[in-house]
N, C-alpha and C positions, 0 to 999 in steps of 0.2 A: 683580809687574808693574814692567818699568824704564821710566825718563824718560829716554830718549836727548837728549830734545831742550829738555835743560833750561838757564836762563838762563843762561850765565857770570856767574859774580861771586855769585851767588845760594847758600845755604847748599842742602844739598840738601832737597828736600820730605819729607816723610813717603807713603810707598806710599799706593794706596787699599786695599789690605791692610788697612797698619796704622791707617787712616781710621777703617773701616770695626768695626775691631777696638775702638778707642776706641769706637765711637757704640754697640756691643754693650754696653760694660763699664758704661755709663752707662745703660744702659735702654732705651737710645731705640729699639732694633728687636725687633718680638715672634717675630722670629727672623732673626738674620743671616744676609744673603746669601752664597750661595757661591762660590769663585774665579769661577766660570764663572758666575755673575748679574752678578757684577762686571765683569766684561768683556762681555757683551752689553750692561748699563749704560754702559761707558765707549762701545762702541762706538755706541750712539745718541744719545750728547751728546758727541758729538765727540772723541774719544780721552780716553786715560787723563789727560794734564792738568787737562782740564775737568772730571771725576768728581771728582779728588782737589778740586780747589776748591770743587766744589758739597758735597761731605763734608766739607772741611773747615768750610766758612760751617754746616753741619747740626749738625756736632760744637760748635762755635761755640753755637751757639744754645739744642742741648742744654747747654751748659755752663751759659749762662747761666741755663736756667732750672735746673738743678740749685742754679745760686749762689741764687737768689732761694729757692728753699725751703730751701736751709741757711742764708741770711740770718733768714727767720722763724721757723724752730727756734731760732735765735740770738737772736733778741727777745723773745722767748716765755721763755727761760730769763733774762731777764732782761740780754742783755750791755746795753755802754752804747756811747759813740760811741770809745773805743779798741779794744774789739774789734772793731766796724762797720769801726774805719779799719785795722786788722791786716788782716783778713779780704778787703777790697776792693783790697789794696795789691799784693796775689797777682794781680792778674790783669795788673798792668804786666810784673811779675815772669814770670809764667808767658808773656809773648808776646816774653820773650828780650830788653827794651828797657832798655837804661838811658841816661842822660845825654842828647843830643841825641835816641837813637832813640825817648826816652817821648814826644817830639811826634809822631812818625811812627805811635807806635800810634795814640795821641789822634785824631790822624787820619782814619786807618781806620776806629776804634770809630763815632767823629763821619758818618762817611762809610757806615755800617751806619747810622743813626739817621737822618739826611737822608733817603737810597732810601725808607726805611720811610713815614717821614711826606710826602713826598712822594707817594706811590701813594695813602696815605690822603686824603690833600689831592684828588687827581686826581680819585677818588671822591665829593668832594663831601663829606667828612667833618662840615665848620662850620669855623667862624672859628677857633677854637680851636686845631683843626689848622695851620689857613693858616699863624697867627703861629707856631707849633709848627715847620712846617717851614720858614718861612724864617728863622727865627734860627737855624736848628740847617744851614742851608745856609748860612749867613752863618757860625759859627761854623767849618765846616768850608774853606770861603774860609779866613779868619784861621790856621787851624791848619797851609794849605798854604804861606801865605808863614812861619809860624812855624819850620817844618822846614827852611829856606835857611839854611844857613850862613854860604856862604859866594857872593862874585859869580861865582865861576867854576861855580859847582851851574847846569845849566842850565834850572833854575825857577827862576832870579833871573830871567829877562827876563818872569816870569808875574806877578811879584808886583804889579805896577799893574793891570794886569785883574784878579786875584784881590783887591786891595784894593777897586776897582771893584765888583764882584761884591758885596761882603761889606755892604759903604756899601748898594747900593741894594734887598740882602734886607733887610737891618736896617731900611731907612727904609718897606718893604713891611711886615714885622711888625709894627712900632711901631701904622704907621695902623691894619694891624688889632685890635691889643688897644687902641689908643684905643676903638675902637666898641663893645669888648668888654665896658664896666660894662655899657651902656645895653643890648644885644644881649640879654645876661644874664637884669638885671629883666627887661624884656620877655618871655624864653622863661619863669626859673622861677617871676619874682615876679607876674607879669601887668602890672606896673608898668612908666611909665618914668623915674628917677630925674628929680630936680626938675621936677614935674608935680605 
């Protein structure tokens, strides 16, 4: 399947092919789809672009959790925090980013964990989440003025809203984990701390 109508400047994508083919090698399908499920896929999510993104965010995800149980294999056999930081340092690595571009991943990552907790938030999840999601939307603010190089990038003129933004998640989590001892006792302890 080709991307005619891919971004200039942009390194090229990987196929939903070859998506599709990763997220097989990993487990993740109890049987891969075929050229042709693949294209009546792309064709009700909007062309092949949007397939390739939503596999790739799935491939994504299978990775991660593939990391997380070779992380515990890893703990289990004993590693310590040099192998934890080897191990974890692959994934800057593997998303092609060095020097300026590890903020841009950081970003991204931050930018997966936001949406997340966000919806959980929307749900009604508890405090917990609340503060959860807006530090980690405040984080993701910070990380977009982080990636400005330079004045002429045209997210320099973002960066006061984005500072803006970041200031007023932060000062939103904070109030909630203030309430968070007392919240707390009350849910596990039946208690309310100095009473």
């Amino acid at each position: 399947m080709s991307n005619p109508h891919q971004t200039p400047g942009l390194a090229p994508a990987p196929s939903v092919g070859e998506f599709s083919a990763a997220m097989a090698a990993l487990g993740a399908y109890a049987q891969p789809p075929t050229d042709d499920e693949l294209e009546q896929q792309a064709a009700a999510v909007g062309g092949e672009h949007v397939l390739a993104a939503v596999l790739a965010n799935a491939l994504y995800g299978a990775s991660v959790g593939a990391g997380m149980l070779a992380e515990g294999h890893m703990l289990a056999q004993g590693a310590g925090a040099r192998e934890m930081s080897l191990a974890r340092s692959q994934v800057i690595k593997a998303c092609g980013a060095d020097g300026p571009g590890v903020v841009g991943a950081l970003h991204w990552q931050v930018g997966q964990v936001s949406t997340f907790l966000k919806r959980m938030d929307e749900k009604g999840c508890g405090p917990v989440i609340a503060a959860a999601a807006g530090a980690a939307s405040a984080l993701h603010a910070l990380l977009a003025c982080s990636a400005v190089f330079s004045p002429e990038d045209e997210r320099a003129q973002d960066i006061p809203e984005q500072l803006l933004r970041a200031r007023q998640e932060l000062a939103e989590a904070a109030a909630e984990i203030d309430e968070l001892p007392a919240t707390a006792a009350a849910m596990f302890l039946g208690t309310v701390p100095g009473l």
